[in-house]
C-alpha positions in Angstrom: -23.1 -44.8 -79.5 -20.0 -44.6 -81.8 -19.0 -40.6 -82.6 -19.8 -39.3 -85.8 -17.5 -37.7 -87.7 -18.5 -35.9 -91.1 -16.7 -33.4 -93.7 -18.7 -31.1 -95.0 -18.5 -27.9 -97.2 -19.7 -25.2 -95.5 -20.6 -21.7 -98.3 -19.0 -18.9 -97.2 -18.4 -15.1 -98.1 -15.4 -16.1 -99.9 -16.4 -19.3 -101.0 -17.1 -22.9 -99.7 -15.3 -23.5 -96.4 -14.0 -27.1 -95.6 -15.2 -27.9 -92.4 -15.0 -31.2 -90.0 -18.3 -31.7 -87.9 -17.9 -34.1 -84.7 -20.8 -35.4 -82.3 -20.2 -36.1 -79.0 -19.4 -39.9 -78.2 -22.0 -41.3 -76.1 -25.3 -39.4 -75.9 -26.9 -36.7 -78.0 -25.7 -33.8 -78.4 -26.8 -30.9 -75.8 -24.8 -27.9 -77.3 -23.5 -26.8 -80.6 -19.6 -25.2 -80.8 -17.9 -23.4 -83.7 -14.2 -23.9 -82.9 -11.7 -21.8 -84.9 -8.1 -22.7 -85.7 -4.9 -20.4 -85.2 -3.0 -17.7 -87.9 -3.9 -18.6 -91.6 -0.4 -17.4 -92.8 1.7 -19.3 -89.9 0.6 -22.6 -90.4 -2.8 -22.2 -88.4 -5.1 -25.3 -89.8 -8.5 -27.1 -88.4 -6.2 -29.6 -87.0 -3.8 -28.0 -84.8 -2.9 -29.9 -82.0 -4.5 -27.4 -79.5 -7.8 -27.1 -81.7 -7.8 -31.1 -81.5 -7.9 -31.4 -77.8 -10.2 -28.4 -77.3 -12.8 -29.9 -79.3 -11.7 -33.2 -77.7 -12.6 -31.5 -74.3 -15.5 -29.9 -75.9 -17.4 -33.2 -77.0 -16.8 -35.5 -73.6 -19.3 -32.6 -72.1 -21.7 -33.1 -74.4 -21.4 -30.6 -77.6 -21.2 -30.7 -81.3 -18.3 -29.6 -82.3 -17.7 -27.5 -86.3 -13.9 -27.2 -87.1 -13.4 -25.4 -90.1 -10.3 -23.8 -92.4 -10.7 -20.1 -93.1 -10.6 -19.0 -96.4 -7.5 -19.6 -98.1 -6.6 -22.2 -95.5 -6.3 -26.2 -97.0 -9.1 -26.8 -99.3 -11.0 -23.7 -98.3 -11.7 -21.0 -101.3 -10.6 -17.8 -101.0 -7.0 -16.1 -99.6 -6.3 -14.4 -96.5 -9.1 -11.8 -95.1 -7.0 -9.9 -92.5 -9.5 -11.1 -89.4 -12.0 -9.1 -90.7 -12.5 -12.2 -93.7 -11.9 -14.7 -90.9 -14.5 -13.0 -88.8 -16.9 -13.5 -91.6 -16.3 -17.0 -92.2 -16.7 -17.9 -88.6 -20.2 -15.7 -88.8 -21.1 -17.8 -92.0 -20.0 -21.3 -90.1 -22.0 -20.5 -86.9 -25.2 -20.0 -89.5 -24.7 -23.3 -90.8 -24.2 -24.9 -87.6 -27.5 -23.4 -85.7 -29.6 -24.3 -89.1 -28.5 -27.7 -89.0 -28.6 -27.9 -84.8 -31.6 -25.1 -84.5 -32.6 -26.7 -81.1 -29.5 -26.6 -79.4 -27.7 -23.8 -77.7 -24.4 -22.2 -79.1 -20.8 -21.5 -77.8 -18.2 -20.3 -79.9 -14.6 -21.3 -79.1 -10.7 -20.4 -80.9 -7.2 -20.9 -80.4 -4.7 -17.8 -80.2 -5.7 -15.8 -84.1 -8.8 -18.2 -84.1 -9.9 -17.0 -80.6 -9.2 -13.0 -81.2 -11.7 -13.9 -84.4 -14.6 -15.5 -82.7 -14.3 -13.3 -79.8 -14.8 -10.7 -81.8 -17.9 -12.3 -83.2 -19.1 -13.4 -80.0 -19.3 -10.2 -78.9 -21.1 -8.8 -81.9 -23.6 -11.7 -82.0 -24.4 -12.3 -78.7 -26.6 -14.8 -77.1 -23.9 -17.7 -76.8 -23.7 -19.6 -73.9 -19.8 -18.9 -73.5 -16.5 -17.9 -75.3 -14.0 -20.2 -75.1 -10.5 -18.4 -75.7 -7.4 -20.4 -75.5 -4.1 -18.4 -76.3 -5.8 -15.5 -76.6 -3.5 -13.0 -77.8 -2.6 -9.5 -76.6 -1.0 -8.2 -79.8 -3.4 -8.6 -82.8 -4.9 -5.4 -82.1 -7.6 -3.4 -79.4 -9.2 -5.7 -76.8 -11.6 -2.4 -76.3 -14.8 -4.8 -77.6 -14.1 -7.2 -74.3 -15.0 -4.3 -71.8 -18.4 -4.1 -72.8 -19.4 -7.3 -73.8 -21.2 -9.3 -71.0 -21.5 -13.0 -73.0 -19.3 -15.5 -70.7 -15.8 -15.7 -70.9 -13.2 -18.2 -70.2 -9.8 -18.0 -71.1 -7.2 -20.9 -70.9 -3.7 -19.3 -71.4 -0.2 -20.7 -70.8 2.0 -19.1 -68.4 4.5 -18.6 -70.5 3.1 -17.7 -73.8 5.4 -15.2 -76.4 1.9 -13.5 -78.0 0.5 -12.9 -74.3 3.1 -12.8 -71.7 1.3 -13.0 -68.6 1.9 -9.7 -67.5 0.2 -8.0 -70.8 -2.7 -10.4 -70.2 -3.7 -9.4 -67.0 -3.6 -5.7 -67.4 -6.4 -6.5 -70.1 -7.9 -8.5 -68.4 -8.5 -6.3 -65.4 -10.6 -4.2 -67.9 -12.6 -7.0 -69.7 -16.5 -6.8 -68.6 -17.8 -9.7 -66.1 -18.7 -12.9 -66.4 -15.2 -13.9 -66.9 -12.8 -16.3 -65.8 -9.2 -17.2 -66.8 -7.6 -20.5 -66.5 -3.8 -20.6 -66.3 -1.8 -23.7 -67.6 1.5 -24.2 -66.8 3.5 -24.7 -70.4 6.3 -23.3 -71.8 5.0 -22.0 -75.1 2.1 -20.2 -76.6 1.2 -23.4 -78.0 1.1 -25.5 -74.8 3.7 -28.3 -75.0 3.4 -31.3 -72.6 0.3 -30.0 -71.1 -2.5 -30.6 -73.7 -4.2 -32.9 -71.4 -4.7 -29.7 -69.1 -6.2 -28.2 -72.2 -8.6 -30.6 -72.8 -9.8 -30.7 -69.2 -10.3 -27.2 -69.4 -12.5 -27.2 -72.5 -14.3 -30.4 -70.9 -15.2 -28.3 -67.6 -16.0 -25.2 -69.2 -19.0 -26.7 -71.2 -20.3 -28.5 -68.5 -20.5 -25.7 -66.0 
């Protein structure tokens, strides 16, 4: 079964969000994922590298995958919502995605900004099978939210990453409310160079477990 791959416009609070919608490869689908990309105003698009490979990893176990722009962000309407917009527009994707899959189960995943905003929601929601935070970083704000919210949490973080030094990371951490799990990759940046494979694997395993 050859993977399909559509574009789609998905509406939004800001206006219509471009959006890339992937199936997994060789069966049907058995899970549906909103993936979110990094920092609007530093480059952050749908197709970062690390966003890639998650939903790469994400789809060999088994899930639908939804990579979208927030606002302002390639062909998306809109400008620049200060999380709080990009919060919304991951709430509006995850709507269209459980409409379209309303028999499968959801997990929400993000890279560094993009995994501060759909934790956020994934708290606030509830009900998804995991949270998939890669990057997740220490210094866009209060991680307060992550001690009392129980959905499942896996984090894939580089050991040497500039926006959560390792250090910083576990003194949150220590604090965040169970289940959780963090999985370190050894990489010399925030955005994991040489080791995207690791990332990838990581994704892969965390869906299917």
């Amino acid at each position: 079964m050859p993977r399909r791959i559509e574009s789609h416009w998905v509406p939004g609070p800001a206006g219509r969000l471009e959006a890339l919608l992937e199936e997994p490869e060789h069966a049907s689908p058995r899970l549906a994922v909103v993936l979110c990309h990094p920092h609007p105003q530093y480059g952050g698009t749908m197709h970062n590298k690390v966003v890639y490979r998650l939903a790469r990893g994400l789809r060999a176990a088994g899930a639908v995958v939804l990579r979208f722009n927030f606002r302002g962000v390639g062909a998306s309407h809109g400008e620049y919502g200060a999380m709080a917009g990009e919060i919304a527009d991951a709430r509006a994707a995850l709507g269209w995605l459980r409409e379209r899959y309303p028999q499968l189960p959801f997990a929400l995943a993000g890279f560094s900004f993009g995994a501060r905003a759909i934790s956020e929601l994934a708290c606030e929601t509830g009900g998804a099978q995991f949270l998939l935070a890669a990057g997740f970083s220490t210094r866009l704000g209060s991680t307060d939210y992550l001690e009392t919210c129980t959905v499942p949490k896996i984090f894939i973080q580089s050991t040497h990453d500039a926006f959560s030094p390792r250090h910083d990371f576990e003194h949150v951490y220590e604090r965040f409310a169970e289940p959780k799990r963090v999985v370190w990759i050894e990489a010399p940046d925030h955005f994991f160079a040489g080791a995207l494979e690791q990332v990838e694997a990581a994704a892969a395993e965390a869906a299917s477990s």
